[in-house]
C-alpha positions in Angstrom: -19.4 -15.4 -33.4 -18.6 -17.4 -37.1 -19.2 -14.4 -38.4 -17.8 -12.6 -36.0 -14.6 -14.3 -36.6 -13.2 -13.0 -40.0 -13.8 -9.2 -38.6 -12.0 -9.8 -35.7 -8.9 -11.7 -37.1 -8.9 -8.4 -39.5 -8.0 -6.2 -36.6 -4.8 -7.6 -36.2 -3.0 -8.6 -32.1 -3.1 -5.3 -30.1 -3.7 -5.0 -26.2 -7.2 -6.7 -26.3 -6.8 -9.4 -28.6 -4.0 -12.4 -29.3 -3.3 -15.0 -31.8 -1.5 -18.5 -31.2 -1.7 -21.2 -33.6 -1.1 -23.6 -30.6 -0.5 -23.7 -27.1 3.4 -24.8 -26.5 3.1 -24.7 -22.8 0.6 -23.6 -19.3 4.0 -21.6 -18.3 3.7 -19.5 -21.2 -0.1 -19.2 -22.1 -0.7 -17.8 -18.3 1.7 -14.7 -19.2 -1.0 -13.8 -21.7 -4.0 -14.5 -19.5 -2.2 -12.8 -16.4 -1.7 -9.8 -18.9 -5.3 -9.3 -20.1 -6.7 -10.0 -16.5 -4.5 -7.4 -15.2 -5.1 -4.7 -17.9 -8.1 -4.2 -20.3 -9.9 -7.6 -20.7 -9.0 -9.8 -23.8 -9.4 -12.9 -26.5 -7.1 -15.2 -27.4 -8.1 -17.0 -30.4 -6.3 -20.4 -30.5 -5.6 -21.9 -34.2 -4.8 -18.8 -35.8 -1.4 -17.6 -36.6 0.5 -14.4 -36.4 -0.2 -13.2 -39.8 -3.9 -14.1 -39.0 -4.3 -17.4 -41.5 -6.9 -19.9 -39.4 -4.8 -22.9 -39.0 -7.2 -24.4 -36.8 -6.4 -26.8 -33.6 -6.0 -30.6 -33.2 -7.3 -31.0 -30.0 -10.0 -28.8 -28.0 -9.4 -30.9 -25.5 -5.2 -30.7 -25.1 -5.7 -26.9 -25.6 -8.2 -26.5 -23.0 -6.4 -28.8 -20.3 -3.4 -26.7 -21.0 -5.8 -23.0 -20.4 -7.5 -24.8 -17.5 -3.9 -25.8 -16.1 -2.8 -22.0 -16.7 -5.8 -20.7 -15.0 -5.9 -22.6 -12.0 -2.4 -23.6 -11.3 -0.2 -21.0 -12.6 -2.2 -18.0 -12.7 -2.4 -16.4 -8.8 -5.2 -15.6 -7.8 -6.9 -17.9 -10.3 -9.0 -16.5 -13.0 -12.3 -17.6 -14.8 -11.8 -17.4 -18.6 -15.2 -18.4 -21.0 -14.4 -20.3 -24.4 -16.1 -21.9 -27.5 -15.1 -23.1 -30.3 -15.6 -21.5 -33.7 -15.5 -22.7 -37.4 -13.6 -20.6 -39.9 -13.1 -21.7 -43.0 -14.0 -25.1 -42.4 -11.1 -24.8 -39.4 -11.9 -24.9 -35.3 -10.5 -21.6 -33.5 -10.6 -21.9 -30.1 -12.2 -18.6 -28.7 -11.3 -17.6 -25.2 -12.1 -14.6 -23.5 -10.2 -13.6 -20.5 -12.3 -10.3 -18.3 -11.1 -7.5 -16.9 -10.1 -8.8 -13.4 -11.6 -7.6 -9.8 -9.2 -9.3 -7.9 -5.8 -7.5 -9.4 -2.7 -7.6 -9.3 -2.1 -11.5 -10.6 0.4 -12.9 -11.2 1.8 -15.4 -13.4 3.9 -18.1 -12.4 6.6 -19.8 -14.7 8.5 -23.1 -14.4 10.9 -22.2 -11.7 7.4 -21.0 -9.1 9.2 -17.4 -9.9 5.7 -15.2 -9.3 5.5 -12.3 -12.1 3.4 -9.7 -12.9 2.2 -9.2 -16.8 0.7 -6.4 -17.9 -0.7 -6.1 -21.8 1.0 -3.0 -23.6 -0.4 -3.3 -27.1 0.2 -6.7 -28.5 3.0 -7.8 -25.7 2.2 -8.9 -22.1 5.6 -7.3 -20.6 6.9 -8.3 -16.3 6.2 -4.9 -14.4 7.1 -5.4 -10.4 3.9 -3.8 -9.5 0.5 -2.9 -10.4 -1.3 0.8 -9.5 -5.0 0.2 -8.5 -7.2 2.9 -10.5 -7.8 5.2 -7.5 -9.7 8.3 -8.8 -12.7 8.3 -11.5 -10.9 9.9 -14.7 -10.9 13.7 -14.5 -12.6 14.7 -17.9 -10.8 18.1 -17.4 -7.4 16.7 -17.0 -7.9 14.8 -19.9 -8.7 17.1 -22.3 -5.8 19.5 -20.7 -2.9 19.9 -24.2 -0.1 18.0 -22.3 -2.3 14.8 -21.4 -3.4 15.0 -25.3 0.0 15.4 -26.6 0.9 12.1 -24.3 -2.0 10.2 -25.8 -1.1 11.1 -29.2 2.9 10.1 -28.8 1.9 6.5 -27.1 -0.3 6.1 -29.8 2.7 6.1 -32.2 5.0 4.4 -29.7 5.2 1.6 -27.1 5.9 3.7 -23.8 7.0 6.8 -22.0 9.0 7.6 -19.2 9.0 11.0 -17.1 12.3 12.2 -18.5 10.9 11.5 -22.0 7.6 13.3 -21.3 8.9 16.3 -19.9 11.2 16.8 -22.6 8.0 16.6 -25.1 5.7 18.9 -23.4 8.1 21.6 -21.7 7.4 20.1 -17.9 9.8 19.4 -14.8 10.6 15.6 -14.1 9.0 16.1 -10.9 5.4 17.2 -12.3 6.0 14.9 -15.5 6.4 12.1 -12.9 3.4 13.0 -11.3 1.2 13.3 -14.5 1.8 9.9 -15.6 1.5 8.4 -12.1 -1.7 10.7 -11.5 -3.4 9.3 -15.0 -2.0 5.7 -13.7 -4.7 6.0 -11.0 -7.1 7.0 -13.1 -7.2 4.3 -15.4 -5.8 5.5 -18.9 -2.2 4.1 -17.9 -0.3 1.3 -16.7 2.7 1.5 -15.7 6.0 -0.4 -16.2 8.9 -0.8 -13.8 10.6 -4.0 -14.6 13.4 -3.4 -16.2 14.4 0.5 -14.9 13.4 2.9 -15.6 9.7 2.9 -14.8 7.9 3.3 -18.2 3.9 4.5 -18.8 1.8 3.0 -21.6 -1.6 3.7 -22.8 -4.2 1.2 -20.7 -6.2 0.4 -24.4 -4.8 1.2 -27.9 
């Protein structure tokens, strides 16, 4: 993994990978973990910051009681994360990598005991009010079908769609639009986002 290290700072945050040069608080950190466990799977390297300079931590043991809080108390159901802690440039980066969860939807709970849902859309975990389960294996032919490619390439480029937005760009009703995005929600390739109104679609992995 030291080697690993400088590679994967060089990607830059996206919707598999996070950087915090500290942990400010369980409340917050468990958005992120909720988020990765509820989407793709993710690292979060602690002691980096976001323009990716190693900064390195005081205290594995502060950060980790704060991850371990997160995980157990404020993350529901709790998850199982695996860590270590890595040398760069003479710095410790805590490394910790958060699966894919089987037990979907969490949810993260903040100071309040207010129970939220995080889902990671590129390098933001956003609230959505629910979660769709991935249903259906992908259908290879649906996927390489022009509109679903078109879609792919425009979230890409951008953040999220919505049905209105998607019909517009490929020539579709709102009601088959609709049904596309929440059809390819099922199937994995999209998550979807409903908190605020109205409902957006983003691509699962950038």
């Amino acid at each position: 993994m030291v080697s690993k290290l400088p590679d994967l700072i060089a990607q830059g945050e996206g919707s598999r990978l996070e950087f915090k040069s500290t942990i400010s608080t369980p409340a917050r950190i468990a958005r992120t973990l909720c988020a990765f466990a509820n989407t793709a799977g993710g690292t979060l390297l602690i002691g980096v910051d976001d323009d990716g300079k190693m900064v390195g931590i005081q205290s594995e043991i502060r950060e980790m009681r704060k991850i371990e809080q997160a995980t157990d108390l404020l993350v529901e159901p709790p998850i199982t994360v695996s860590y270590e802690v890595v040398y760069g440039d003479g710095r410790p980066v805590l490394v910790i990598d958060v699966p894919e969860s089987t037990e979907k939807p969490h949810y993260a709970v903040d100071d309040q005991g207010r129970r939220t849902i995080y889902v990671r859309v590129k390098d933001k975990s956003v609230p959505t009010n629910k979660l769709i389960m991935e249903q259906d294996s992908a259908d290879k032919t649906l996927l390489q079908s022009p509109n679903v490619r078109t879609l792919v390439q425009y979230l890409r480029k951008n953040d999220y769609i919505t049905a209105d937005r998607l019909a517009k760009l490929v020539n579709i009703s709102d009601y088959r639009a609709n049904k596309l995005l929440r059809q390819l929600t099922e199937q994995g390739l999209l998550i979807l986002i409903d908190k605020p109104r109205p409902a957006r679609f983003a691509l699962k992995v950038n």
